[in-house]
PDB file of N, CA, C and O in Angstrom:
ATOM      1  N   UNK A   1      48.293  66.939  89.310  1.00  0.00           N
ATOM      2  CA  UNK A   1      48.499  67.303  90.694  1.00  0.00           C
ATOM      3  C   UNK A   1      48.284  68.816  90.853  1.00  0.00           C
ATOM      4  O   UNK A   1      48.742  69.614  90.036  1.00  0.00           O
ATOM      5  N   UNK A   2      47.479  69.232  92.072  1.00  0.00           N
ATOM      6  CA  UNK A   2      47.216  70.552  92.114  1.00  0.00           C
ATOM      7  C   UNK A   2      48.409  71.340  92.910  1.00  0.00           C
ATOM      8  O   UNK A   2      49.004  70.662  93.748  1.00  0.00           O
ATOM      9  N   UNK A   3      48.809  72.657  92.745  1.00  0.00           N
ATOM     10  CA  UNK A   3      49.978  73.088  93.282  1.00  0.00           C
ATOM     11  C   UNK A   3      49.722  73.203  94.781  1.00  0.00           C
ATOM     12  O   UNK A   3      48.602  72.823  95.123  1.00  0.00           O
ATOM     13  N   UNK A   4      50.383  73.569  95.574  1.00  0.00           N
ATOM     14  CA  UNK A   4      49.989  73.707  96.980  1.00  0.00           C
ATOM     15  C   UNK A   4      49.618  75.281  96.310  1.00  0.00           C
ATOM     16  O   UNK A   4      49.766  75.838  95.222  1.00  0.00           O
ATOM     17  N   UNK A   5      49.043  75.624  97.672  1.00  0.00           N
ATOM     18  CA  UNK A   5      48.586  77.368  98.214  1.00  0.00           C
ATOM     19  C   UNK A   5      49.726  77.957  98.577  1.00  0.00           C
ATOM     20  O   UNK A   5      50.710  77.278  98.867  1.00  0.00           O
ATOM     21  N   UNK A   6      49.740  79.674  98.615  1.00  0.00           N
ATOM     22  CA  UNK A   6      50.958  80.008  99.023  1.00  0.00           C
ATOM     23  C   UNK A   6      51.266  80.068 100.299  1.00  0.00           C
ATOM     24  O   UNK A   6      52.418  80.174 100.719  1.00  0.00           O
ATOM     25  N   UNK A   7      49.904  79.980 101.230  1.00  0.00           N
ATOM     26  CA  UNK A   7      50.667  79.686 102.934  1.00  0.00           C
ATOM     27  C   UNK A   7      50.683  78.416 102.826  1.00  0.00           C
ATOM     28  O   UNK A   7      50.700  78.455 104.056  1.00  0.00           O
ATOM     29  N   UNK A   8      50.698  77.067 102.524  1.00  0.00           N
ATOM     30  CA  UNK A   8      50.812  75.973 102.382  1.00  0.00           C
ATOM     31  C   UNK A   8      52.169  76.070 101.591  1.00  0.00           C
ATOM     32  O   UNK A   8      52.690  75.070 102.086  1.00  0.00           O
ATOM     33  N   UNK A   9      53.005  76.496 100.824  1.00  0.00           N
ATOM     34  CA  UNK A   9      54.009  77.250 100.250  1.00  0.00           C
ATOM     35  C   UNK A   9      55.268  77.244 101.677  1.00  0.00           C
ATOM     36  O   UNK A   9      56.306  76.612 101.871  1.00  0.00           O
ATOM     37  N   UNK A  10      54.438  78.393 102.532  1.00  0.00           N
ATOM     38  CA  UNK A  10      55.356  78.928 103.582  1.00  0.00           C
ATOM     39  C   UNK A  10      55.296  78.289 104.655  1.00  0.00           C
ATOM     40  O   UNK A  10      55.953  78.824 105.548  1.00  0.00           O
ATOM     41  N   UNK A  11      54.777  77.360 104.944  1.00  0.00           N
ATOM     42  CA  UNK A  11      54.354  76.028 105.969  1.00  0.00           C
ATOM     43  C   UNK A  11      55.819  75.327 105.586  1.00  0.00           C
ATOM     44  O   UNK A  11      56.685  75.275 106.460  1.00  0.00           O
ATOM     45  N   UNK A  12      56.116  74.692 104.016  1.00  0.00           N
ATOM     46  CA  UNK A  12      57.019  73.829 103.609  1.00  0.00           C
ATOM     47  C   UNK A  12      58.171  74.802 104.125  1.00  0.00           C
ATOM     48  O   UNK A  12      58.985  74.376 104.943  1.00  0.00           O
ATOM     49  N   UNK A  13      58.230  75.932 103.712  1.00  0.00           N
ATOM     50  CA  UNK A  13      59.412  76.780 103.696  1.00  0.00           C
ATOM     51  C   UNK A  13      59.991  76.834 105.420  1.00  0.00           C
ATOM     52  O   UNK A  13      61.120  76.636 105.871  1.00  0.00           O
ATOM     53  N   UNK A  14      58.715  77.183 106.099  1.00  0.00           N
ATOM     54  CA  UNK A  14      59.529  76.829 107.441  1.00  0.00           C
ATOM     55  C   UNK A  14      59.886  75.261 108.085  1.00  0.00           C
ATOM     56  O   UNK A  14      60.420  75.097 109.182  1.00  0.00           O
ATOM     57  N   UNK A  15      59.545  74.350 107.319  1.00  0.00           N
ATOM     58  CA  UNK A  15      59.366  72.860 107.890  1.00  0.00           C
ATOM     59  C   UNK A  15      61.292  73.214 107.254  1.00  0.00           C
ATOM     60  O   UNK A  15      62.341  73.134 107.894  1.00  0.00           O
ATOM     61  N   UNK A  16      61.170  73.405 106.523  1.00  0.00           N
ATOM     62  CA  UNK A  16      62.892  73.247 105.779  1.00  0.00           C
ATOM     63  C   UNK A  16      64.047  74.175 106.184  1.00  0.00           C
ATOM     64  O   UNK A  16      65.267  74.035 106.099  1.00  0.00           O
ATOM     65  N   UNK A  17      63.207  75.255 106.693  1.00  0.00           N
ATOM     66  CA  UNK A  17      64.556  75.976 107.741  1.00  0.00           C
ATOM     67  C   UNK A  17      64.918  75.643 108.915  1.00  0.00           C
ATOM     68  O   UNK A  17      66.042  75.672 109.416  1.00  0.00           O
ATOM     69  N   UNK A  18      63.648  75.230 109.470  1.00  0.00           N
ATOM     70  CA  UNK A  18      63.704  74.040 110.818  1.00  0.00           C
ATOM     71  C   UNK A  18      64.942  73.029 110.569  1.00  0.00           C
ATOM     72  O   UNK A  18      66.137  72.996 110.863  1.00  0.00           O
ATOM     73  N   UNK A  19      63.899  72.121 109.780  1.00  0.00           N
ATOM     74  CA  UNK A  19      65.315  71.310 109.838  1.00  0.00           C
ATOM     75  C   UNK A  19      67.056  71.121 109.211  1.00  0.00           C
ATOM     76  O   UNK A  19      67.883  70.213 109.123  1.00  0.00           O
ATOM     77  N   UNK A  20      66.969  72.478 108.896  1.00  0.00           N
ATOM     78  CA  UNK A  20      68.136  72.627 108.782  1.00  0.00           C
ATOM     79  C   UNK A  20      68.841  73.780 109.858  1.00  0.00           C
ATOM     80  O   UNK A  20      69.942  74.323 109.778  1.00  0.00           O
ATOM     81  N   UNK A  21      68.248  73.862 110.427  1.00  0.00           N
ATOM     82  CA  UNK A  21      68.812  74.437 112.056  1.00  0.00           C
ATOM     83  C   UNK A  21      68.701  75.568 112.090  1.00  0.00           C
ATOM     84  O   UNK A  21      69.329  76.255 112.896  1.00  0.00           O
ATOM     85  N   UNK A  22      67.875  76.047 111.227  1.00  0.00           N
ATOM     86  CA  UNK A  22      67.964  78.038 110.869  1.00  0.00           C
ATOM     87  C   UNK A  22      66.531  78.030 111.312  1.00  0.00           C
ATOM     88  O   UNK A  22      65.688  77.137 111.225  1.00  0.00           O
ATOM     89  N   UNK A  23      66.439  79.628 111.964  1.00  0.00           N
ATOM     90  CA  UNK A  23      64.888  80.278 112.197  1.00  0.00           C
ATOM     91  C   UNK A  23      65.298  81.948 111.304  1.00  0.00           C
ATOM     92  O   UNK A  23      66.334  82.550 111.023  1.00  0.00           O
ATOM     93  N   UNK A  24      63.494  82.228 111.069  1.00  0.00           N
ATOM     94  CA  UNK A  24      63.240  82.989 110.320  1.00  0.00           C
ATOM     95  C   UNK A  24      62.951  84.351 110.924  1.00  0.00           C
ATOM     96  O   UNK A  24      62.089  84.238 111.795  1.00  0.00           O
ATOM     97  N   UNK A  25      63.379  85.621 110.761  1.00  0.00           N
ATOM     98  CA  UNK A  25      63.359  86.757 111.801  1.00  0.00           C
ATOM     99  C   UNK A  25      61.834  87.084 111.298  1.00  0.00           C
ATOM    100  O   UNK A  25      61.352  86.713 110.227  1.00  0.00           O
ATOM    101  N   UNK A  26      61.102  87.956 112.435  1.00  0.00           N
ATOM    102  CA  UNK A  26      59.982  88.586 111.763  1.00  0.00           C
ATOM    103  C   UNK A  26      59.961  89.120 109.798  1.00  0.00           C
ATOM    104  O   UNK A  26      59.231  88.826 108.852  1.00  0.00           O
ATOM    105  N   UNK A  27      60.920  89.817 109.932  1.00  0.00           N
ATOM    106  CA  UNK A  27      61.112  90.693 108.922  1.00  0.00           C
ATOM    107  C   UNK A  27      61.400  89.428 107.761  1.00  0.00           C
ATOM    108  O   UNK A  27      60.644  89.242 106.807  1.00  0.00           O
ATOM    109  N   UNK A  28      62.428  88.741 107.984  1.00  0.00           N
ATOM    110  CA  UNK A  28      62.793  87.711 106.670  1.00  0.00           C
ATOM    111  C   UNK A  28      61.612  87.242 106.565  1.00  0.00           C
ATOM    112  O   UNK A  28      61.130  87.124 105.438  1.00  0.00           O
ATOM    113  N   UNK A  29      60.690  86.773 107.998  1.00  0.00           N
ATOM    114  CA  UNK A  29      59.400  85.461 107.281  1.00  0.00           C
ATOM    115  C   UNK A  29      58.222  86.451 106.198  1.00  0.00           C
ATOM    116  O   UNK A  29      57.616  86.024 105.216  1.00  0.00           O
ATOM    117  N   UNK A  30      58.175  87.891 106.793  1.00  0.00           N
ATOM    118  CA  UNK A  30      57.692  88.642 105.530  1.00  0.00           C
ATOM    119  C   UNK A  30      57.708  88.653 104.145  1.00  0.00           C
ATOM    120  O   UNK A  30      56.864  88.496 103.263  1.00  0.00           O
ATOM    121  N   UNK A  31      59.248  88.945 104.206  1.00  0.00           N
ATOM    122  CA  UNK A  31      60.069  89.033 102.671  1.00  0.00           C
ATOM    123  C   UNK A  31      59.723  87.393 101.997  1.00  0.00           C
ATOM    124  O   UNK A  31      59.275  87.268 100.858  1.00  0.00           O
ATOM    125  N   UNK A  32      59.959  86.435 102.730  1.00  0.00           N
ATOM    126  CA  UNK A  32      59.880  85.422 102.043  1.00  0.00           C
ATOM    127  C   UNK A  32      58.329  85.202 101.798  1.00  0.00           C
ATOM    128  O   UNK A  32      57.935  84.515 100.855  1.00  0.00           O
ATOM    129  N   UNK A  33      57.637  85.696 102.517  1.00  0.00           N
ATOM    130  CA  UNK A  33      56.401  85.185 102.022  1.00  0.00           C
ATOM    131  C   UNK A  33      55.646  86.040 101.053  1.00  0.00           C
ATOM    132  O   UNK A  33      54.532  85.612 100.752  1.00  0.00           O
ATOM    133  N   UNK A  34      56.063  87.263 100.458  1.00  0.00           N
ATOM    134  CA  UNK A  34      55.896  88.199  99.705  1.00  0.00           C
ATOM    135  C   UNK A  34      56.507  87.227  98.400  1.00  0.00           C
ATOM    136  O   UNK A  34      55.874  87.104  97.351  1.00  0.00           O
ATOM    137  N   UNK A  35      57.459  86.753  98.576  1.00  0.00           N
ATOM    138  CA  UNK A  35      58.611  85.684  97.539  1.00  0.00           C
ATOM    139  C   UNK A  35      57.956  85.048  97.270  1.00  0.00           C
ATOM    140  O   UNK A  35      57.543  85.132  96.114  1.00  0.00           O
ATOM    141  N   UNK A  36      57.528  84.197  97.984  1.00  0.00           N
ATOM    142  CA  UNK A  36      57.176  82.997  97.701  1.00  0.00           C
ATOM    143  C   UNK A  36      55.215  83.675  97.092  1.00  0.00           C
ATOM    144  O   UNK A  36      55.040  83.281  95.939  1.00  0.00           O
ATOM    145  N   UNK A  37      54.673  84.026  97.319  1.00  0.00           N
ATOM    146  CA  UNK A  37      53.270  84.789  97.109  1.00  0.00           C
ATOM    147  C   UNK A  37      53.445  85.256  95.240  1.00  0.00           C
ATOM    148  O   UNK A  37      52.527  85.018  94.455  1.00  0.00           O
ATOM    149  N   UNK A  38      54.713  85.898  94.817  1.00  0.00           N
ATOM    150  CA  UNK A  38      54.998  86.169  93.825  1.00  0.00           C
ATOM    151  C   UNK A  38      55.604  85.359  92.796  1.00  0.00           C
ATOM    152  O   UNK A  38      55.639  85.629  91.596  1.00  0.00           O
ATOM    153  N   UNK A  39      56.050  84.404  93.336  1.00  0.00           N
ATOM    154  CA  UNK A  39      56.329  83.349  92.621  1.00  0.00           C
ATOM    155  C   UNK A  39      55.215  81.908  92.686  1.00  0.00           C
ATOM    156  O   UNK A  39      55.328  81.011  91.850  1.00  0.00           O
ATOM    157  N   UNK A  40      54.393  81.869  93.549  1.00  0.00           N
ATOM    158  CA  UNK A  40      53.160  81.542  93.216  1.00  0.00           C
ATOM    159  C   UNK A  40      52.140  81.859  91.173  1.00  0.00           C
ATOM    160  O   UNK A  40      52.039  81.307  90.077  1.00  0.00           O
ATOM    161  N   UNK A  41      51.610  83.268  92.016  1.00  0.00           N
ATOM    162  CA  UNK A  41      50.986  83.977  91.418  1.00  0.00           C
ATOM    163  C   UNK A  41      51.418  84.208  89.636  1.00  0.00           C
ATOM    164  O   UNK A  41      50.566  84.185  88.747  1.00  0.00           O
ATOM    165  N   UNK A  42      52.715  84.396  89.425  1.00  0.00           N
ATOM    166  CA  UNK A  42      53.400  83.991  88.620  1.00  0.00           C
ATOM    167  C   UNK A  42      54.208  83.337  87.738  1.00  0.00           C
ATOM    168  O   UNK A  42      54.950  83.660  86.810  1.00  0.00           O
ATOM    169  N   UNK A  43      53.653  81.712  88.608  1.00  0.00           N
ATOM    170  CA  UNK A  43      53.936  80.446  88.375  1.00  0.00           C
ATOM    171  C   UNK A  43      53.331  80.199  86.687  1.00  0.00           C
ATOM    172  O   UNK A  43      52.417  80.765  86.087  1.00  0.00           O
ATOM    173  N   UNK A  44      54.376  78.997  86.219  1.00  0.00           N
ATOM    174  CA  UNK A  44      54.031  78.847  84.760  1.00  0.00           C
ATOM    175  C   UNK A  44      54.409  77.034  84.821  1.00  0.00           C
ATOM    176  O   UNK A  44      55.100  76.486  85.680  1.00  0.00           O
ATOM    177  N   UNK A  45      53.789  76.435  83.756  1.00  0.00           N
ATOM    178  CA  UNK A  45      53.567  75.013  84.015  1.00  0.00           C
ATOM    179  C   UNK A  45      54.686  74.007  84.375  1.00  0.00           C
ATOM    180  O   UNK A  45      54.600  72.806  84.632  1.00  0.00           O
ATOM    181  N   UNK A  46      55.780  74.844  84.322  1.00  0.00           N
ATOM    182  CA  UNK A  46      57.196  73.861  85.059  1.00  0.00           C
ATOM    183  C   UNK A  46      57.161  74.638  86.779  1.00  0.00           C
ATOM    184  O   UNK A  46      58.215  74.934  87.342  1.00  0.00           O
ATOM    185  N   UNK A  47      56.130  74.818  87.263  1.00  0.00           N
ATOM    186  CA  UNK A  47      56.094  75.557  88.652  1.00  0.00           C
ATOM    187  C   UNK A  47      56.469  73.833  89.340  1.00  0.00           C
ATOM    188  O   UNK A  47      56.021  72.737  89.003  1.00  0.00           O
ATOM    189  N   UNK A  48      57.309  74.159  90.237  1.00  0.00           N
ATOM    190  CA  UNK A  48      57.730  72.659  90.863  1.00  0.00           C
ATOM    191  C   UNK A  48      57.419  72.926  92.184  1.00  0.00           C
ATOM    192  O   UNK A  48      58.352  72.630  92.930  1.00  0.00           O
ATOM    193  N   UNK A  49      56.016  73.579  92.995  1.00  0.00           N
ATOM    194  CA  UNK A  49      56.161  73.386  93.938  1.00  0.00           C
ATOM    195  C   UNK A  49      57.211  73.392  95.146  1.00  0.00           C
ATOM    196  O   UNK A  49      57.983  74.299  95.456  1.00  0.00           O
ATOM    197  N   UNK A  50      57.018  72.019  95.805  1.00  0.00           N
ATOM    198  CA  UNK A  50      57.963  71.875  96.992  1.00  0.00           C
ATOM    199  C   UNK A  50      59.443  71.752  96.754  1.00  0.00           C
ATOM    200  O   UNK A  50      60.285  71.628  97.644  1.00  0.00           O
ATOM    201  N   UNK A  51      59.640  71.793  95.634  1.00  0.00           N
ATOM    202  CA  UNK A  51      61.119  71.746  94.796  1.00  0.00           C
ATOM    203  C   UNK A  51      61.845  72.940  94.631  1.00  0.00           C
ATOM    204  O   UNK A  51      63.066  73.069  94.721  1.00  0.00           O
ATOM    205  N   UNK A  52      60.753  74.065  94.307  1.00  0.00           N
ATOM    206  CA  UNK A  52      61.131  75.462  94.127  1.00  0.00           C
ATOM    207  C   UNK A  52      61.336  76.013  95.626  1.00  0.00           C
ATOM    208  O   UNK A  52      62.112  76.957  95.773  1.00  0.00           O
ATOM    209  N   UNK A  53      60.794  75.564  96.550  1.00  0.00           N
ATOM    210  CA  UNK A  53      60.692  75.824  97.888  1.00  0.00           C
ATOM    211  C   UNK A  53      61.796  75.349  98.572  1.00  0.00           C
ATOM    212  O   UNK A  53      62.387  75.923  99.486  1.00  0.00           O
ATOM    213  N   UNK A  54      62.101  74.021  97.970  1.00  0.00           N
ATOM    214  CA  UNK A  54      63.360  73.789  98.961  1.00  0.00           C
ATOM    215  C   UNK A  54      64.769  74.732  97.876  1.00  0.00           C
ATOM    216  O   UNK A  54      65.895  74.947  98.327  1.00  0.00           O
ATOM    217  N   UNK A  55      64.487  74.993  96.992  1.00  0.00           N
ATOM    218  CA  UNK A  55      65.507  75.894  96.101  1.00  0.00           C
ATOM    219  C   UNK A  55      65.827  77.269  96.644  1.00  0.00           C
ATOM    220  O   UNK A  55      66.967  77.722  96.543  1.00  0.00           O
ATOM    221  N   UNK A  56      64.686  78.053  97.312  1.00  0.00           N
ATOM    222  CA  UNK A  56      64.829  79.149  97.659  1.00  0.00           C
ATOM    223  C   UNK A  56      65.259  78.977  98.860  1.00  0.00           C
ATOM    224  O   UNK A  56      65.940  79.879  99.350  1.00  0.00           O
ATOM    225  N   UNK A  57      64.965  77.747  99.658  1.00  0.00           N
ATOM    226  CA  UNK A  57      65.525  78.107 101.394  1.00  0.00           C
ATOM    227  C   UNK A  57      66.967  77.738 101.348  1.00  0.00           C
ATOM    228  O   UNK A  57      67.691  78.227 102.216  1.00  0.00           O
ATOM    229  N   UNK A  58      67.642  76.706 100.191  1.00  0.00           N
ATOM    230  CA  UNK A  58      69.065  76.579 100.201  1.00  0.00           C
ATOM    231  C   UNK A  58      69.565  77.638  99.656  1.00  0.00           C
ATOM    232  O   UNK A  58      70.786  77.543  99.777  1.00  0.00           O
ATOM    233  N   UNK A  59      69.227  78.824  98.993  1.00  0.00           N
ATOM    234  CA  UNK A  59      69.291  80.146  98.504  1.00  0.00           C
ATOM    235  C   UNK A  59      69.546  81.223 100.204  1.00  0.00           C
ATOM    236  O   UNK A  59      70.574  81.767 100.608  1.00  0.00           O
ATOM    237  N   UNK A  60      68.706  81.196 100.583  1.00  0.00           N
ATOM    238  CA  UNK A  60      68.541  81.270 102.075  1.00  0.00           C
ATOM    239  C   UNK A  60      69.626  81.051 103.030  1.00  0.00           C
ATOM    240  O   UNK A  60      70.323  81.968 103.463  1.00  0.00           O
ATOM    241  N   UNK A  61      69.736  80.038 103.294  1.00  0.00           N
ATOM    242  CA  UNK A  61      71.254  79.480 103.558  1.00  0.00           C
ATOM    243  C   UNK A  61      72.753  79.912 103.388  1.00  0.00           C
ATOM    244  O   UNK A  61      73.656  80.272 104.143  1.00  0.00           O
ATOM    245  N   UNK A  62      72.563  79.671 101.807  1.00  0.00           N
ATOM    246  CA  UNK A  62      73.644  80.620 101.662  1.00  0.00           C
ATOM    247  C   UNK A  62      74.133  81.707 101.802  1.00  0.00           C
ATOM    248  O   UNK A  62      75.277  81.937 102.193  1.00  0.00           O
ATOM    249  N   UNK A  63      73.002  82.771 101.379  1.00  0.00           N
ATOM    250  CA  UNK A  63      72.909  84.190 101.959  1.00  0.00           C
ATOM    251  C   UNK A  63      73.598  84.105 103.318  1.00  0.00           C
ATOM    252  O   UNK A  63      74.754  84.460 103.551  1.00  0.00           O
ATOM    253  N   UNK A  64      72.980  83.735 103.929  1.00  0.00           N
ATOM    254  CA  UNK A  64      73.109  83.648 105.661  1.00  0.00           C
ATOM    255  C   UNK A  64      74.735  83.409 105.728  1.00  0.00           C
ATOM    256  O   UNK A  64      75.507  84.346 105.931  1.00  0.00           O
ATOM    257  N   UNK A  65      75.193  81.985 105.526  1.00  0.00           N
ATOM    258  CA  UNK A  65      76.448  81.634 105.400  1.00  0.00           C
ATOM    259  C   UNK A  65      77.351  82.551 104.826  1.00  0.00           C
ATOM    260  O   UNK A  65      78.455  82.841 105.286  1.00  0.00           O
ATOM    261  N   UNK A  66      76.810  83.014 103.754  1.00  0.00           N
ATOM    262  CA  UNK A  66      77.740  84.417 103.075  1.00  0.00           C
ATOM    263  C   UNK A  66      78.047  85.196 104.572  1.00  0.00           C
ATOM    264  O   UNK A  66      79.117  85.355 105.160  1.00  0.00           O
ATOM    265  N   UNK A  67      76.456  85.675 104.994  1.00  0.00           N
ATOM    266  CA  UNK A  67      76.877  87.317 105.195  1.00  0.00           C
ATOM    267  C   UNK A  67      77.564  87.019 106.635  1.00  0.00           C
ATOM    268  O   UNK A  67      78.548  87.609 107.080  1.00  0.00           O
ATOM    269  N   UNK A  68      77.035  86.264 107.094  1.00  0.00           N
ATOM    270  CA  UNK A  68      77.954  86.067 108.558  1.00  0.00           C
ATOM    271  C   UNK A  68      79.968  85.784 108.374  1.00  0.00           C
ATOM    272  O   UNK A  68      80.868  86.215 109.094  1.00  0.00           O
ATOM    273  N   UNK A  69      80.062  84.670 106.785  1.00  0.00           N
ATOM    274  CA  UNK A  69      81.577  84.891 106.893  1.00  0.00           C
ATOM    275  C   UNK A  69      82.123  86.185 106.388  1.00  0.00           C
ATOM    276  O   UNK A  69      83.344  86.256 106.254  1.00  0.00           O
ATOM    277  N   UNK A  70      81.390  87.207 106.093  1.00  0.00           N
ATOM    278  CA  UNK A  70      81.804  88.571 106.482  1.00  0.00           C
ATOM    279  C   UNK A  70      81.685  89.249 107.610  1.00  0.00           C
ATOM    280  O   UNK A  70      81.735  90.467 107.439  1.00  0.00           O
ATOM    281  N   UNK A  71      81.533  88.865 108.803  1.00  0.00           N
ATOM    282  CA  UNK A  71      81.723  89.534 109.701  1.00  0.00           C
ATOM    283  C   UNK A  71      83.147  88.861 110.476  1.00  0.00           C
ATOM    284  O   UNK A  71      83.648  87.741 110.373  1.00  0.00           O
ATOM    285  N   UNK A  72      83.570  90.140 111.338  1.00  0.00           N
ATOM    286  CA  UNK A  72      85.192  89.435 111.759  1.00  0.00           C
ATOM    287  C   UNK A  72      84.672  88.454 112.762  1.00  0.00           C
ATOM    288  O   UNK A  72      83.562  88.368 113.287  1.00  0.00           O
ATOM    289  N   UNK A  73      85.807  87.704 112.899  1.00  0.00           N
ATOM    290  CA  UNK A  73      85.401  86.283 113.590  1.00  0.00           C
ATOM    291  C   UNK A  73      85.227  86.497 115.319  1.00  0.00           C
ATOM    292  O   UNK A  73      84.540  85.866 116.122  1.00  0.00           O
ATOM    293  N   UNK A  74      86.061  87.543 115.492  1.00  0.00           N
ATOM    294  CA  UNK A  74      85.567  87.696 116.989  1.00  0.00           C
ATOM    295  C   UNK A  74      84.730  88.617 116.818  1.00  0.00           C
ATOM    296  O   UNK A  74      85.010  89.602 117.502  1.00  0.00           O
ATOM    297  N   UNK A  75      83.437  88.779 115.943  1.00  0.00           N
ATOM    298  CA  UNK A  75      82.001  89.461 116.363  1.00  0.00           C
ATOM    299  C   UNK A  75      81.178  88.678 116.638  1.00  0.00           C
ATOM    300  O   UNK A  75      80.230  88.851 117.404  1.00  0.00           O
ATOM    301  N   UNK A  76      81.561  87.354 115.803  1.00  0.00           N
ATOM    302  CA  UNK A  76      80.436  86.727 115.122  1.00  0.00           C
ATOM    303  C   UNK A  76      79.819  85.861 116.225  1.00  0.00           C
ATOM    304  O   UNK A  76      78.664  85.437 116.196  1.00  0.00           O
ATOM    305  N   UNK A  77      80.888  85.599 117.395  1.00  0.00           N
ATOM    306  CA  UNK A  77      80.378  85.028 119.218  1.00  0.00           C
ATOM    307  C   UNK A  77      78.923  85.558 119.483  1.00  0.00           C
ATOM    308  O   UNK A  77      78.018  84.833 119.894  1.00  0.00           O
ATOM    309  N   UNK A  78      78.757  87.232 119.138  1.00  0.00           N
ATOM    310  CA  UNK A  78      77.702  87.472 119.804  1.00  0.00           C
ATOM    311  C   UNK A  78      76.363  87.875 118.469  1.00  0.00           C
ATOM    312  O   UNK A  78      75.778  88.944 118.297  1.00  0.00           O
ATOM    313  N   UNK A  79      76.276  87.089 118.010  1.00  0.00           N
ATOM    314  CA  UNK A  79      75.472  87.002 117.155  1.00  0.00           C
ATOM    315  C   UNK A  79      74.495  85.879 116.680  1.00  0.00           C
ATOM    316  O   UNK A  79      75.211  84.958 116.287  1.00  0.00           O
ATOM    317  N   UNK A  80      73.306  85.577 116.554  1.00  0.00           N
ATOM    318  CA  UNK A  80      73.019  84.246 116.021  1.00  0.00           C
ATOM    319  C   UNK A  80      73.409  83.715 114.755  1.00  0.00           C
ATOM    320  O   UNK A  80      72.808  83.905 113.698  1.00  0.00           O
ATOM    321  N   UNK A  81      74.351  83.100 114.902  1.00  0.00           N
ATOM    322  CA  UNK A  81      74.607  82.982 113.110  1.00  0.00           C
ATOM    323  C   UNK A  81      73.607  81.785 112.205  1.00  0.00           C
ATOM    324  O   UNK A  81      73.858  81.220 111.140  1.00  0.00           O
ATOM    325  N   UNK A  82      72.386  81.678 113.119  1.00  0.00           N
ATOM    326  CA  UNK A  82      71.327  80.616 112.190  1.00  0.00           C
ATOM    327  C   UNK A  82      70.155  81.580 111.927  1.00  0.00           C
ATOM    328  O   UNK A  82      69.127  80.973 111.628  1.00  0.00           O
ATOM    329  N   UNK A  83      70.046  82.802 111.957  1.00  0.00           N
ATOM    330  CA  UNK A  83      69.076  82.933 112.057  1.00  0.00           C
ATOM    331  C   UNK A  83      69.065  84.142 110.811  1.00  0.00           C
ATOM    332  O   UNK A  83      69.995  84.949 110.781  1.00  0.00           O
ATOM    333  N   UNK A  84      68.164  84.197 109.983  1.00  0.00           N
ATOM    334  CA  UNK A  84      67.873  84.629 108.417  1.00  0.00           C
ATOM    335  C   UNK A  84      66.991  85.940 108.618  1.00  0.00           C
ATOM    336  O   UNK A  84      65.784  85.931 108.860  1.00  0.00           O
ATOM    337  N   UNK A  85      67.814  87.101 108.472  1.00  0.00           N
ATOM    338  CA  UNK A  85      67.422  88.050 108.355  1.00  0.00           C
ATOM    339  C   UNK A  85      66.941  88.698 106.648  1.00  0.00           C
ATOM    340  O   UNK A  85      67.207  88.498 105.463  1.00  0.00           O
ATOM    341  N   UNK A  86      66.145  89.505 107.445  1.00  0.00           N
ATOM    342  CA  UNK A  86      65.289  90.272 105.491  1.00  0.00           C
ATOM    343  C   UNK A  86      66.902  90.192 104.499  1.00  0.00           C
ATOM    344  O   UNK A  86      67.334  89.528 103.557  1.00  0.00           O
ATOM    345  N   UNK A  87      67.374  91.269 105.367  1.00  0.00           N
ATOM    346  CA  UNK A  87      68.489  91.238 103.954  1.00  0.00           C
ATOM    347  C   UNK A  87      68.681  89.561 103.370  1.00  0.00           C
ATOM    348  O   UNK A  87      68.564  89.502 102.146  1.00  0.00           O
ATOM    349  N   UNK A  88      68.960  88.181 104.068  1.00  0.00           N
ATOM    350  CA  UNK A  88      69.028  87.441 103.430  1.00  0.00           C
ATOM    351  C   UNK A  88      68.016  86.959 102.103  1.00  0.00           C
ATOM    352  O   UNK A  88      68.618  86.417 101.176  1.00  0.00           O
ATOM    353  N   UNK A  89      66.834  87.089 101.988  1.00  0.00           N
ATOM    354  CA  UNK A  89      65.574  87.136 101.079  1.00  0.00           C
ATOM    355  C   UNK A  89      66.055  88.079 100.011  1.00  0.00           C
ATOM    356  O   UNK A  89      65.315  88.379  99.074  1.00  0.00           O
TER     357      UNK A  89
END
C-alpha cells in the first residue's frame, strides 16, 4: 500500500478535527502541516499513515482540553474553547 501525500495527510487531519467538533486557527493549520510534512518526509517503514494522523489530532485535543482547563472558569464564556491554536501543535 502506498502512503498517502502530505496534503492528502492534512485533508485526513482536518476530516478528524471536524468531526470531533474542533476547527483549526490559521496559525495551528500551519504548524500542523509543517508536522505532519516532517513526519512524512521522515517516515520509516512502521509509518502508519491515517493512524499516525488520527494520533496527532487526539494529541491536539488534548492540548486544547489542557490549555483551556487552565483558564479561570469565568473567562473561558468568552472564548472558543474548540478551536486549536499554534501553541496547541
Amino acid at each position: 500500500m502506498e502512503d498517502y501525500k502530505p496534503d492528502e495527510l492534512l485533508m485526513i487531519a482536518h476530516s478528524f478535527v471536524i468531526e470531533l467538533g474542533y476547527k483549526l486557527s490559521d496559525e495551528a493549520n500551519y504548524a500542523l502541516k509543517q508536522q505532519i510534512d516532517s513526519l512524512y518526509y521522515n517516515r520509516d517503514k512502521n509509518f502508519g499513515n491515517a493512524g499516525a494522523i488520527r494520533n496527532i489530532v487526539k494529541n491536539l485535543i488534548s492540548s486544547v482540553d489542557y490549555r483551556v482547563s487552565q483558564i479561570p472558569v469565568n473567562e473561558r464564556d468568552k472564548m472558543d474553547k474548540r478551536l486549536i491554536l499554534e501553541i496547541d501543535v
